[in-house]
N, C-alpha and C positions, 0 to 999 in steps of 0.2 A: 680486356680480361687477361691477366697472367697464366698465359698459357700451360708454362711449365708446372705452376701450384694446382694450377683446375684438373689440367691431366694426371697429375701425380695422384692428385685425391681420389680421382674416380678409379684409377688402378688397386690401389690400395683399401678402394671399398668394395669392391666387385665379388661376390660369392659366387662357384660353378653353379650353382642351381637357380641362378637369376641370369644367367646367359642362356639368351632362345636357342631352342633344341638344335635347328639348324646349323646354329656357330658350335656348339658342343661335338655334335656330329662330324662335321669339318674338322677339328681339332684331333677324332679320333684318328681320321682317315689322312690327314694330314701328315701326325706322324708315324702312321704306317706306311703310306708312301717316300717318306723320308727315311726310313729306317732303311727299305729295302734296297734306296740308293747306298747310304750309307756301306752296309755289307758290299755291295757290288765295287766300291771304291775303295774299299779297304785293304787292297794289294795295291793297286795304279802305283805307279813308279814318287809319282808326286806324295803319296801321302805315304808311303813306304821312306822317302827319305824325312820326314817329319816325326814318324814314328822313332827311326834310330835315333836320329837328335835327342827326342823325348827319352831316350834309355838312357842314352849318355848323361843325361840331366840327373837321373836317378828322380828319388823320393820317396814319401812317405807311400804303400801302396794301401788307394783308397777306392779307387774308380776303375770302370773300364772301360779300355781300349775297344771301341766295336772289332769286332775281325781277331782281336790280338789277344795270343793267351799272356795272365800277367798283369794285374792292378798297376795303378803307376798315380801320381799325384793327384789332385782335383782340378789343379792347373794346368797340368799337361794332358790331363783328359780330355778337357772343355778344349783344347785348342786340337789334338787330334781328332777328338770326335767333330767337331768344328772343319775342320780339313777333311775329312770324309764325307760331313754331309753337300759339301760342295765342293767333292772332287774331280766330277765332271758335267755332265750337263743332263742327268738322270731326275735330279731333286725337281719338286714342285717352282713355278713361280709363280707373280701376280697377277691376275686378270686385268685388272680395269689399270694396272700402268703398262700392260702387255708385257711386262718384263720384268726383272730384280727376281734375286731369288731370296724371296723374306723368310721362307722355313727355317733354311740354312742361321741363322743366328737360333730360334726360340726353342726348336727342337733339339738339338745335343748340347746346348744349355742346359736346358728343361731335364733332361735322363740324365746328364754328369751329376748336377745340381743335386735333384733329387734322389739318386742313389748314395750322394754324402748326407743327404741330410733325412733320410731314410723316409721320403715323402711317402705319400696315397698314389694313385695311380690317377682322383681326380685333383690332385693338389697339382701334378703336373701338370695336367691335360689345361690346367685354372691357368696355370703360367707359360703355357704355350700360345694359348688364346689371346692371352691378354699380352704378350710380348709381340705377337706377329700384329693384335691390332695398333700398337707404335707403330711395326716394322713397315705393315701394310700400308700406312697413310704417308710414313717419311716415303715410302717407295716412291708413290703416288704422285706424290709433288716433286722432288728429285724427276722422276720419267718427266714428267710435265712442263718444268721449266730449264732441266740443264741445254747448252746448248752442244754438239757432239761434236764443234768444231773448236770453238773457243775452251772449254772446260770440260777437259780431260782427267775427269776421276771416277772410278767404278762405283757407283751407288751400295752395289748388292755390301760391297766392303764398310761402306761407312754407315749404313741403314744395321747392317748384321752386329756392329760393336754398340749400337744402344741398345737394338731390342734384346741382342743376349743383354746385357745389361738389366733392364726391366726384368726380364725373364727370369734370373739368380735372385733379384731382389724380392719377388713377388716371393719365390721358396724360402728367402731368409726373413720373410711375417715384418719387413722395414718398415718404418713409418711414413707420410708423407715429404714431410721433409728428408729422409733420409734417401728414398727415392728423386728426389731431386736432385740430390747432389750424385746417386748413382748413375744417373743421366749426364751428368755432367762432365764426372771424371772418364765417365766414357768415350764421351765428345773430346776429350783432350787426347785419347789415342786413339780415334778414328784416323785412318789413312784410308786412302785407294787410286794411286795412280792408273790409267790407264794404257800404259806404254806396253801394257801385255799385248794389247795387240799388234804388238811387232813377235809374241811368242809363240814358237812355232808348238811345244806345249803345253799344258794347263795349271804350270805352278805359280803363275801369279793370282789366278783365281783359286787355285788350292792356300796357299800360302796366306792370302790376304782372308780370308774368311773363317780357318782357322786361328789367325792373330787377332780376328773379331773377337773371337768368342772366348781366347783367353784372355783380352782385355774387358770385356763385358763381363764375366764372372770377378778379375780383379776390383772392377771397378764398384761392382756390389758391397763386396764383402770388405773394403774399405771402406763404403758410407753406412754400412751394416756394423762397423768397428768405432764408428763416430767420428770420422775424418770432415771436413770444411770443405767445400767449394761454391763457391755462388750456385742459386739459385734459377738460375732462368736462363738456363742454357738455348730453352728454344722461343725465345723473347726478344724480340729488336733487332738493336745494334748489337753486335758483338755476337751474336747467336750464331749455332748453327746452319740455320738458312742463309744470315749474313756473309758466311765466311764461305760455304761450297754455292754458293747460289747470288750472291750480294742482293738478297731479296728477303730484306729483314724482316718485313710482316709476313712473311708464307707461312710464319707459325701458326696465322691464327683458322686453317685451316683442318689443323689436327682437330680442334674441335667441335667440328663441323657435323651435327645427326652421332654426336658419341653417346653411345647409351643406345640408340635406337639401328643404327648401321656398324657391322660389327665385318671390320677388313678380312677376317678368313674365310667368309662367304666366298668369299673373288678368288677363290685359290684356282689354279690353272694346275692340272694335273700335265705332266709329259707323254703323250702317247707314243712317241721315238727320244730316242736319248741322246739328242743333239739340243745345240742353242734355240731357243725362243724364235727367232724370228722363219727358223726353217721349220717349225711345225705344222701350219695352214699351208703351204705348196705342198709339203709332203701324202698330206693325205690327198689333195689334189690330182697328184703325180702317179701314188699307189691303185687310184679308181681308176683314173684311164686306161693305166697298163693292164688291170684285173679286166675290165670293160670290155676290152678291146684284145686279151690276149694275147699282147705284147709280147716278144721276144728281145733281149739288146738289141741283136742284129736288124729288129726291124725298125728302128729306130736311127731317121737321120739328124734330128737336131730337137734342143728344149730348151722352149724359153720360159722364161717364170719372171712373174711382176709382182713386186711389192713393195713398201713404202721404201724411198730415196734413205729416210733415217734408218730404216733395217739394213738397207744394204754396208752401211757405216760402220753397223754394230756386228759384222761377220766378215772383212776381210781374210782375204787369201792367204794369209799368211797362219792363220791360227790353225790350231791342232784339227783331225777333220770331221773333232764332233761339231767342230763351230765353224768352219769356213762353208760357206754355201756352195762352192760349188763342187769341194769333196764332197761333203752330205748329197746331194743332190746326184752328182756321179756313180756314188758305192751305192746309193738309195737302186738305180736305173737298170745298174749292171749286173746287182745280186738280187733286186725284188724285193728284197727286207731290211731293216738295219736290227741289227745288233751289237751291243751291248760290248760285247765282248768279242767282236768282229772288229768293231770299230778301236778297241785294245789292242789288239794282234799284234807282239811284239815284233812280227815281221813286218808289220803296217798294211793298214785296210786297205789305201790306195794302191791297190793292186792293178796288174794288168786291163783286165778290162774295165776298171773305173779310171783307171788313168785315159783309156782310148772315149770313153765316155764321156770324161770332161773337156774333151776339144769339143763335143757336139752339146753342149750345155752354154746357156748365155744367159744372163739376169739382167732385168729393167727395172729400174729405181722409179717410180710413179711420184711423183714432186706434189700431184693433185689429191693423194694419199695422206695429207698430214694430219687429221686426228686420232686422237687415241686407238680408237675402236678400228682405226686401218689396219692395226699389226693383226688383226687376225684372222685380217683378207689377203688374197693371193688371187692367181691366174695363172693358170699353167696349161703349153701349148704345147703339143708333142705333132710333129712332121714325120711321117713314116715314109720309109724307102721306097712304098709305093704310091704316094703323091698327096696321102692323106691328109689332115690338118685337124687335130682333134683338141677341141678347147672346154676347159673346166674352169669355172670359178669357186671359187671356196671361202666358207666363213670356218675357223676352226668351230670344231663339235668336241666339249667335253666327254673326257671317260665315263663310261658307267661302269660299276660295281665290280661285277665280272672283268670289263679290260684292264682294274687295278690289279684284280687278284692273279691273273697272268701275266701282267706286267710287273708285278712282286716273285713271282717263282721263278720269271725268263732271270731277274736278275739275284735271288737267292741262292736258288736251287745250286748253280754250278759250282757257289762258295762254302755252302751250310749244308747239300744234301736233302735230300726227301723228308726225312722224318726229320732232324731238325729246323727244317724249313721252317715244318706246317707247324710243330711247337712254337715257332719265334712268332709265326702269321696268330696262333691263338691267344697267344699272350696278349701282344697288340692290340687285337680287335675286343681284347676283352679288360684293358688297360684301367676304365672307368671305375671296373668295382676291383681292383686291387688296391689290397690292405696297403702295398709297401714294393715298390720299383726294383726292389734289389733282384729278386726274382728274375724277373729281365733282363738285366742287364749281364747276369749270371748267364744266362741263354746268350747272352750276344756276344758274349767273349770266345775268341777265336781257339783251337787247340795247337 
């Protein structure tokens, strides 16, 4: 079966109102969790130098800048908003590949997009769903077959320039053919190296994810113009799977329960705003202390176990929403993470999370290898006075309430009270608006 024609058609024929309530739902709440990283990221040093660039660029002023007063191109929108929504480790990711962050391409797509082309608020929410379901299945397989040793490229980068892709094209009403080839020309400027993780900041995952998403709106809006590209980008030889994977048929899994399993279900909310793999120790780590009344000082050592490939995907060296054993240290030392703790242009690793992380050790568990391990942990805390207190942990999705405090912890300090709760009504109530523009009018910075 030609993969890339089968999936393009079913994109292209999918109406919001024949998508199960559940995926609709998800969609809502997807990007309201996304938005409210977005805002939270929309100073960070990293999407602050992306912005100037964008100025210097100039253009036509069409769109907007989340955070930024000041319209500015469509293309430079879709790539700052793009850079925002993954400008640190706040955005949603994928459940069932434990990792990639799929929002990050279909959602500031989806709002650029739609506020040039003056969509519905279900016209988006149609091309969010159905971009993250690409986004969500390339994740999938990507997680599943890259090796972390041999093939070093960031998925969330190369997954974020299709599904933005899909995502522009679904608002530009493409045909099926024309969808294919916007897949394609996509797949010609995906990149994602992973040599960030020798970066002791977050601009290679800012940078690369925002260049998703202005190449996935490019890449639309030239097959939406009637440009040529082969047809079967995720077909065989020569395919996408071929070339980041050398695993030509993995295409034929995209279509596997399509129509019936719908990938934003698996959406993985963040309950702290660090990397993926430090989420299930942390709530681990936060009950024992609460449990037991912990103090730092009563505290002689922590150890924490989880899979050998997580620990791969968090070295020491990365900024400390993503090194494990910063997170885990400033996690021990202050009781809480935040947001904006962990920003602190004086830096989070402060004195007592610096004294903290000598008494911190990670175990890489070999016996841990499927999927479903990342989102077990073990975490062992040794107290001064001879204790040994041991938790194991399956991560527990947010409910309802820890979204909508985890949207003000990270609004509120950027937008304010009262415009918060405006940006938070809008959102939740995205489905039955006439026209995006409204929104995005709310989201521009002063």
């Amino acid at each position: 079966m030609a993969v890339t024609e089968t999936l393009s058609e079913w994109l292209c024929g999918q109406r919001w109102e024949a998508i199960p309530e559940p995926a609709r739902l998800k969609a809502v709440a997807v990007v309201y969790d996304s938005v409210g990283a977005m805002i939270a990221c929309s100073r960070l040093p990293e999407v602050m130098a992306l912005i100037k660039f964008l100025r210097r660029m100039g253009g036509t002023a069409e769109c907007t800048m989340i955070g930024h007063a000041g319209p500015t191109s469509l293309v430079n929108a879709a790539m700052a908003n793009g850079g925002m929504a993954h400008g640190d480790e706040a955005d949603p990711v994928h459940l069932k590949s434990v990792g990639g962050h799929v929002a990050a391409g279909p959602v500031p797509t989806a709002l650029t997009v739609g506020q040039w082309t003056g969509a519905s608020g279900r016209s988006v929410l149609r091309a969010v769903a159905l971009g993250y379901e690409v986004g969500g299945r390339l994740m999938t397989i990507f997680y599943r077959e890259r090796d972390y040793v041999a093939r070093r490229f960031y998925p969330t980068a190369v997954v974020a320039t299709i599904s933005s892709a899909v995502t522009a094209a679904l608002l530009l009403g493409v045909s099926r053919e024309q969808m294919q080839v916007a897949m394609c020309l996509a797949a010609y400027q995906a990149a994602g190296p992973d040599n960030m993780t020798k970066d002791p900041g977050h601009m290679g995952k800012t940078f690369q994810v925002g260049a998703a998403n202005r190449n996935g709106v490019t890449a639309a809006f030239l097959a939406h113009d009637g440009c040529h590209a082969p047809s079967d980008i995720l077909d065989g030889s020569h395919s996408l799977f071929d070339a980041y994977l050398g695993a030509p048929e993995a295409g034929g899994e995209m279509l596997k329960d399509l129509g019936s399993y719908y990938s934003i279900t698996d959406v993985m909310y963040k309950r702290f705003p660090v990397g993926s793999p430090n989420q299930a120790y942390l709530q681990g780590l936060f009950s024992l202390i609460g449990q037991h009344a912990l103090r730092p000082d009563d505290i002689a050592g922590i150890e924490v176990q989880i899979p050998q490939r997580g620990l791969k995907r968090i070295p020491t060296t990365r900024h400390a929403s993503i090194s494990a054993l910063a997170v885990c240290a400033i996690a021990a030392a202050h009781g809480k993470l935040d947001f904006y703790h962990l920003h602190d242009p004086a830096g989070a690793l402060d004195g007592p999370a610096r004294d903290m992380q000598q008494r911190v050790k990670f175990v890489g568990r070999e016996d841990w290898k499927d999927m479903e391990a990342g989102r077990r942990a073990i975490v062992t805390i040794r107290t001064r006075d001879g204790r040994t207190l041991t938790e194991e942990v399956w991560h527990q999705p947010m409910t309802g309430p820890e979204l909508d405090r985890k949207f003000e912890g990270l609004v509120v300090p950027r937008f304010g009270k009262d415009k918060s709760a405006r940006v938070a009504g809008l959102l939740k109530s995205l489905e039955g608006a006439a026209n995006v523009g409204p929104l995005m009018t709310e989201l521009a910075g002063t």
